[in-house]
Every structure is written in C-alpha cells, then in structure tokens.
MIDOSE-1310 file (N, C-alpha, C; in nm, 2 decimals, decimal comma, always signed):
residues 140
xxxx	+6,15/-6,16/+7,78/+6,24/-6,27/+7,80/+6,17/-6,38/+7,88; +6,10/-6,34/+8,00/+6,03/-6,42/+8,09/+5,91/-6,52/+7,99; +5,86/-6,43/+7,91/+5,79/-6,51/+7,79/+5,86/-6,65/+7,71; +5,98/-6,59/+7,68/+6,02/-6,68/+7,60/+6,06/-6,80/+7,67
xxxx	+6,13/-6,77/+7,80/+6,19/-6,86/+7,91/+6,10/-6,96/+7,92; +5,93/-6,93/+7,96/+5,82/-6,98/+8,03/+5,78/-7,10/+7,91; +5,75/-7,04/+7,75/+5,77/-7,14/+7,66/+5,86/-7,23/+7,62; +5,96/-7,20/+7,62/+6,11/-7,32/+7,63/+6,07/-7,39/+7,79
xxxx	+6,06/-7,39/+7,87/+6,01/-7,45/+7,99/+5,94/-7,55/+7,96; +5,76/-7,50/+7,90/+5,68/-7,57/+7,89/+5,66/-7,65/+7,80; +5,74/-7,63/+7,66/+5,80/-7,71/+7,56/+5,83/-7,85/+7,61; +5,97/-7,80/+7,68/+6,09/-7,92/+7,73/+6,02/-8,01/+7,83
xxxx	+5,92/-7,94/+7,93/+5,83/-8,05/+8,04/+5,74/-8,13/+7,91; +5,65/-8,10/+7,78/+5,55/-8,15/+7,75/+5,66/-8,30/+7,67; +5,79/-8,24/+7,64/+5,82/-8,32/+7,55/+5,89/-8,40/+7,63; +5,96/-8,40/+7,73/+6,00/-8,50/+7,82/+5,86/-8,65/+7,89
xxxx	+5,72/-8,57/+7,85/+5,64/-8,69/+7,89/+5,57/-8,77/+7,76; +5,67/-8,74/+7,69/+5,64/-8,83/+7,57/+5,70/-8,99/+7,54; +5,64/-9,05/+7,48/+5,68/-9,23/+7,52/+5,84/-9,23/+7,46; +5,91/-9,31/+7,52/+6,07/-9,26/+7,49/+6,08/-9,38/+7,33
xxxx	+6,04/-9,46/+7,41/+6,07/-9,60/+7,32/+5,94/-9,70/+7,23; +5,91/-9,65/+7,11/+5,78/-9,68/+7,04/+5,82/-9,80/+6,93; +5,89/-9,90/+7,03/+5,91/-10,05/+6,96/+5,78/-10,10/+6,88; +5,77/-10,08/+6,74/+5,63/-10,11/+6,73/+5,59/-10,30/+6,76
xxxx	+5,72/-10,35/+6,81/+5,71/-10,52/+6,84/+5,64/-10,55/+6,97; +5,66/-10,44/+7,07/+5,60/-10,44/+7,18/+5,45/-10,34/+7,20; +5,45/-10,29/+7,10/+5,29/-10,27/+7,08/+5,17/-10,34/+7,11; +5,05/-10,35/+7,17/+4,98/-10,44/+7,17/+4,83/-10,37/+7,13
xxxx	+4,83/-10,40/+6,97/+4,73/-10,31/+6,88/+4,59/-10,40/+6,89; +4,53/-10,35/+6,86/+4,36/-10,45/+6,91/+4,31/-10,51/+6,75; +4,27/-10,60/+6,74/+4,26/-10,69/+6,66/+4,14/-10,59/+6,49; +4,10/-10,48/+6,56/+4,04/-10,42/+6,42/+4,16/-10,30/+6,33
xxxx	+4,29/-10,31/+6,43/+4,41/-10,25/+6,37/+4,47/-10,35/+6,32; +4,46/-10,45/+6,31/+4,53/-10,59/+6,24/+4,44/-10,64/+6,11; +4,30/-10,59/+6,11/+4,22/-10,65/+6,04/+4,25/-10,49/+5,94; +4,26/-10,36/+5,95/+4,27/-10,23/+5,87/+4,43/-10,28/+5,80
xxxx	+4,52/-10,30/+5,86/+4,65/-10,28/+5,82/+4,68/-10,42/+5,71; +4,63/-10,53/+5,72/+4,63/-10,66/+5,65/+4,51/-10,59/+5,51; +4,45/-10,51/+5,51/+4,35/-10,52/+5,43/+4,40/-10,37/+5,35; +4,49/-10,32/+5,40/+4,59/-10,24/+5,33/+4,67/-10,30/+5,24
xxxx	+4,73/-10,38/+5,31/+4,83/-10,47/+5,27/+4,77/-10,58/+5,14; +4,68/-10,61/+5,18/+4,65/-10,73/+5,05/+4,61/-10,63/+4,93; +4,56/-10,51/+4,92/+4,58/-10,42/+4,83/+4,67/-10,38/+4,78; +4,78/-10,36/+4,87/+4,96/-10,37/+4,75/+4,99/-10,52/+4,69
xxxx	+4,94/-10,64/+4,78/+4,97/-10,75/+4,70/+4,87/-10,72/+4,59; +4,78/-10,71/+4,55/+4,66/-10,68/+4,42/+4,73/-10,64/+4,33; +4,74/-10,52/+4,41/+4,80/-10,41/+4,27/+4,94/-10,45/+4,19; +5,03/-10,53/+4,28/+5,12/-10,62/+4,20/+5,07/-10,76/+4,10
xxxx	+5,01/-10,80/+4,18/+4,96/-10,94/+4,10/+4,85/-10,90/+3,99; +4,82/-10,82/+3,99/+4,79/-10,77/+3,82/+4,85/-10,74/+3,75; +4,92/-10,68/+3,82/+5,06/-10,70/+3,63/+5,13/-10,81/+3,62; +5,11/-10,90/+3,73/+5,20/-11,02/+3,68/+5,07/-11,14/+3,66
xxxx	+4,94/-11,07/+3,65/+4,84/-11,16/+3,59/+4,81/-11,11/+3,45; +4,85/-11,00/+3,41/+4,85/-10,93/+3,29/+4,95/-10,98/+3,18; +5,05/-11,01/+3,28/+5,16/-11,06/+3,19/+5,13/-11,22/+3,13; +5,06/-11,28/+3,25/+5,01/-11,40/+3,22/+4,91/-11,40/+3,11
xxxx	+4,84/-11,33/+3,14/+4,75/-11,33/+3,02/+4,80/-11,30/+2,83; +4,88/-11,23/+2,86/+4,95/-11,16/+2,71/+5,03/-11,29/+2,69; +5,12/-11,33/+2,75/+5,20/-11,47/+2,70/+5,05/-11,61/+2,67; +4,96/-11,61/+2,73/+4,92/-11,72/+2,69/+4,79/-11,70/+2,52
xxxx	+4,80/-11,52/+2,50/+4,75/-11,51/+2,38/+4,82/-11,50/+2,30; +4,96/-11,50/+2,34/+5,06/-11,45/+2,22/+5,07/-11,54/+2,12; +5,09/-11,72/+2,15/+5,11/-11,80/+2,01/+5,07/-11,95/+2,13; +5,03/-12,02/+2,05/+5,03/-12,12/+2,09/+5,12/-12,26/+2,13
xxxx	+5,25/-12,19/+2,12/+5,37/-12,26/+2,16/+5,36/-12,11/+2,31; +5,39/-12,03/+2,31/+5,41/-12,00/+2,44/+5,25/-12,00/+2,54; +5,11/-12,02/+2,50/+5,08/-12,05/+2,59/+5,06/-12,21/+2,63; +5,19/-12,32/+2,59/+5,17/-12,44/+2,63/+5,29/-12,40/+2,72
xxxx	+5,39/-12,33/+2,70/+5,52/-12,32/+2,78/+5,48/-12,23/+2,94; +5,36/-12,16/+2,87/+5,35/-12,12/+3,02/+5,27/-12,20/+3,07; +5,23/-12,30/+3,04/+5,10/-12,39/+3,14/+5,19/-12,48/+3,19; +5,33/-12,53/+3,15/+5,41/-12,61/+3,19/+5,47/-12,51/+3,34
xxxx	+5,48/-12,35/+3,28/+5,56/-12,29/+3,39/+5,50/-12,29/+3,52; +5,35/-12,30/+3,48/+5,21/-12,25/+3,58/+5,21/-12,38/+3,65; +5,24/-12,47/+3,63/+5,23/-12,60/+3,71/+5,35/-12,64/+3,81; +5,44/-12,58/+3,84/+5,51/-12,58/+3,90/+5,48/-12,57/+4,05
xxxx	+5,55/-12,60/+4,15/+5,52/-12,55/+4,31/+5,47/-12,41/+4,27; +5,61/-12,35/+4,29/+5,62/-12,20/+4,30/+5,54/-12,12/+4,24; +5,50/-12,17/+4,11/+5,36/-12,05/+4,07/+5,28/-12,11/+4,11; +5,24/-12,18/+4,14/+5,11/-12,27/+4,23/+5,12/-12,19/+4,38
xxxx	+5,21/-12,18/+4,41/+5,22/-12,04/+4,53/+5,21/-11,93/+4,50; +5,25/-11,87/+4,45/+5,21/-11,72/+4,36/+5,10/-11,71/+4,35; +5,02/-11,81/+4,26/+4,89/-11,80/+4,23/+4,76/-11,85/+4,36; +4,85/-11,87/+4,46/+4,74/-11,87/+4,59/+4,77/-11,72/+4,68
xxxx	+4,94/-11,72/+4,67/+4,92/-11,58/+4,74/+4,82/-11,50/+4,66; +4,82/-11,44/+4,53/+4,73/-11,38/+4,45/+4,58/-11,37/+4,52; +4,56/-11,46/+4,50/+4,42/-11,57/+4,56/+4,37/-11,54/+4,65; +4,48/-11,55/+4,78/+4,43/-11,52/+4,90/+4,44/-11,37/+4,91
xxxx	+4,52/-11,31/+4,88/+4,48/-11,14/+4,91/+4,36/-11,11/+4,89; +4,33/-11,13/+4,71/+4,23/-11,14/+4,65/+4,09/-11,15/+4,80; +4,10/-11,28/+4,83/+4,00/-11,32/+4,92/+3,99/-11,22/+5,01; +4,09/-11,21/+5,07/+4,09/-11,19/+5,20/+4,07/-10,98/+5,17
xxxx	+4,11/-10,93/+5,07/+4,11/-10,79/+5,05/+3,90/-10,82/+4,95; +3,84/-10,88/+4,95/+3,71/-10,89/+4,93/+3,66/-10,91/+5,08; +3,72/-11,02/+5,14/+3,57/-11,03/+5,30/+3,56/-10,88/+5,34; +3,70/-10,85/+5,34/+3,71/-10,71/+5,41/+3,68/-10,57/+5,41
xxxx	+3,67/-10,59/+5,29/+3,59/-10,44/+5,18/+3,48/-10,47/+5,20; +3,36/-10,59/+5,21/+3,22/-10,62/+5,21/+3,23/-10,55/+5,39; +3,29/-10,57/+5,47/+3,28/-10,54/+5,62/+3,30/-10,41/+5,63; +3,37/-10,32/+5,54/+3,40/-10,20/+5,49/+3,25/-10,13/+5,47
xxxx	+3,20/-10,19/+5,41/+3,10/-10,17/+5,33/+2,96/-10,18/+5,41; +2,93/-10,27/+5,49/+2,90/-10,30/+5,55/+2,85/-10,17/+5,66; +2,97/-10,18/+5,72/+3,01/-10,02/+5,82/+2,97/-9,88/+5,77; +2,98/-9,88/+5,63/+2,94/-9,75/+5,59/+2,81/-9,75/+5,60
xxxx	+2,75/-9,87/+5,55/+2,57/-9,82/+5,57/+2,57/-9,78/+5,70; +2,62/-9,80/+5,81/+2,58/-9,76/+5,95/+2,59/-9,90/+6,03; +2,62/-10,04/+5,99/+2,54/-10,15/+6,10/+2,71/-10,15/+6,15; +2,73/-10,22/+6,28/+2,84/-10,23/+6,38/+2,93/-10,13/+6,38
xxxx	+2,87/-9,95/+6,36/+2,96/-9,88/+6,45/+2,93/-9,87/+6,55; +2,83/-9,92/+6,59/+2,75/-9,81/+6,78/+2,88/-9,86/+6,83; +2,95/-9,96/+6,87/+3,03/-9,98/+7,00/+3,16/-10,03/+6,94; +3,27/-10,04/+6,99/+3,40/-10,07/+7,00/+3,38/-10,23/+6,98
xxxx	+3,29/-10,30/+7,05/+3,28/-10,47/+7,07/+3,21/-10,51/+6,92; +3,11/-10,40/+6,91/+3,09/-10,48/+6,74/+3,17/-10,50/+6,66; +3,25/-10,41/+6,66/+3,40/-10,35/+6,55/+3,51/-10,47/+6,59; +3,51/-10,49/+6,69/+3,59/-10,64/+6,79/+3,53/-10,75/+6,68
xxxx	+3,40/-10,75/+6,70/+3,33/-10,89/+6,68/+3,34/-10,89/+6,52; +3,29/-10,83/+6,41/+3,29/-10,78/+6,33/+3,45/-10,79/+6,21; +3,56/-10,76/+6,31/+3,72/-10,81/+6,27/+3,72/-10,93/+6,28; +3,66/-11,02/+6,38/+3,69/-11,16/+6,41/+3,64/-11,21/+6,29
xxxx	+3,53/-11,17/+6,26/+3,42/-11,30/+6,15/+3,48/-11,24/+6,01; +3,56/-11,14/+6,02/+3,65/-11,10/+5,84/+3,77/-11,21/+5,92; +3,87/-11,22/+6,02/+3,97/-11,28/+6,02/+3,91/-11,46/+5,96; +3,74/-11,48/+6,06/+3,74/-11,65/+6,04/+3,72/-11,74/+5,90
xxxx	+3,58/-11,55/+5,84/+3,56/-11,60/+5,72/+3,66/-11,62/+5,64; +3,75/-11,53/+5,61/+3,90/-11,51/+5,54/+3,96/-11,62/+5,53; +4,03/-11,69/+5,65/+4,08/-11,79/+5,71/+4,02/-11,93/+5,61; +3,92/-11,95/+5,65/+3,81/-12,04/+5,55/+3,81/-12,07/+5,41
xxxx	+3,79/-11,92/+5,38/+3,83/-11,92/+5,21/+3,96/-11,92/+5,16; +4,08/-11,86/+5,25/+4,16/-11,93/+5,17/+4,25/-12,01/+5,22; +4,16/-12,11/+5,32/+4,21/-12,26/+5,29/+4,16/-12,33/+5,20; +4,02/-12,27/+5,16/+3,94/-12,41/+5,06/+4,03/-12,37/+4,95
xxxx	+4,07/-12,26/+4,89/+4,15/-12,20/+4,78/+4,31/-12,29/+4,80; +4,33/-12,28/+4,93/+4,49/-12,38/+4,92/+4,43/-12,52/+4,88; +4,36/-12,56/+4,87/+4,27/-12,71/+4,89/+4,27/-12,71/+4,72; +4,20/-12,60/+4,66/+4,18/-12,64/+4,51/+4,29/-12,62/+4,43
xxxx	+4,36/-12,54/+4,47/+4,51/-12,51/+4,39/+4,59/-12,66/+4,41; +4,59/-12,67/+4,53/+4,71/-12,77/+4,56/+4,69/-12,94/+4,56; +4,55/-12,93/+4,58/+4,49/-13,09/+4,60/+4,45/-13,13/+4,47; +4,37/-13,00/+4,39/+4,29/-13,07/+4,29/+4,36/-13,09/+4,16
C-alpha cells in the first residue's frame, strides 16, 4: 500500500509542476518555428490550389466559349487574389524547401544562430518574391 501511496504522491507533485495555462497567443516561439509552421502551412494552401488550378485548366480546354468566360472570370479582383495567394505559397513553400534542402546536405546546422540567420534570409527572400509577384499580377 505504502507503494502505491508513494506513486500517487509522486504523480500528483510531478503534475502539479506542469505549466497551468499554454495560451498559445502568449507563446513566444523563435523565428525558425514561424519559418517550419508557415512552410507547413503554404503546403495545405498548394495542395488546395491544385485542384482549383486543375479545374482551371479543364474549363479553359473544354470549348472555346468557356475558356473566354473564364478569362473574363480570371480578371476580376478576386481571382487576381486567389491567383497570388496561389503564387505566394507557391514562392514562399519553394525558398523554404531549397533551405530544407540546403540543411540536409549538412551547411547551417552547427549552431542555433545559423538556423536564426538562415530563417531570416527564407523570411527576406520570400518577402521579395512575392511582392514582385503582387507587382506583376496586379500592376502589369
């Protein structure tokens, strides 16, 4: 009984020093956990925007009255948004797979600070490319 007592004891002390409140809003996660989790994420945008680039594609082979109706639809704001969100995932889920990639041969694991430095230039390059991408969608 003294056995079992001493585990319910040591149980109830380990689990009383566990964090009570794990607001993930008050988190403060380090910038190569923001550059993993966005590069997760632009992968579910992908995996959606192909089927709605697939669909695009089938309507504009289907007859030549629906691919003039969808170049009317495609000019609009709204899919001119669609097709940059697309875009930018696209971009932004490429810088980040090459930095993926990159890491696997071996260059910026030795230290925590490369992996720092290394997130930054996927967030700047990212950033870059798809503003010039909002620039040719939207301007040109």
């Amino acid at each position: 009984m003294r056995i079992l007592e001493s585990y319910l004891k040591s149980y109830f002390i380990v689990k009383t020093k566990r964090p009570v409140n794990l607001d993930i809003g008050t988190i403060k996660l380090p910038i190569t956990s923001y550059v993993s989790i966005l590069h997760r994420v632009s992968g579910v945008v992908l995996f959606l925007a192909v089927a709605l680039m697939l669909w695009v594609l089938d309507m504009s082979l289907a007859s030549e009255q629906s691919f003039q109706s969808l170049k009317e639809c495609l000019s609009s704001p709204i899919a001119q948004i669609v097709i940059w969100a697309a875009l930018a995932a696209l971009a932004y889920h490429i810088v980040a797979g090459i930095r993926h990639l990159i890491m696997d041969l071996g260059v910026g694991e030795d230290s925590f600070e490369s992996g720092r430095r290394s997130a930054w230039l996927v967030v700047v390059v990212a950033a870059v490319v798809i503003a010039s991408l909002a620039g040719w969608i939207f301007l040109w």
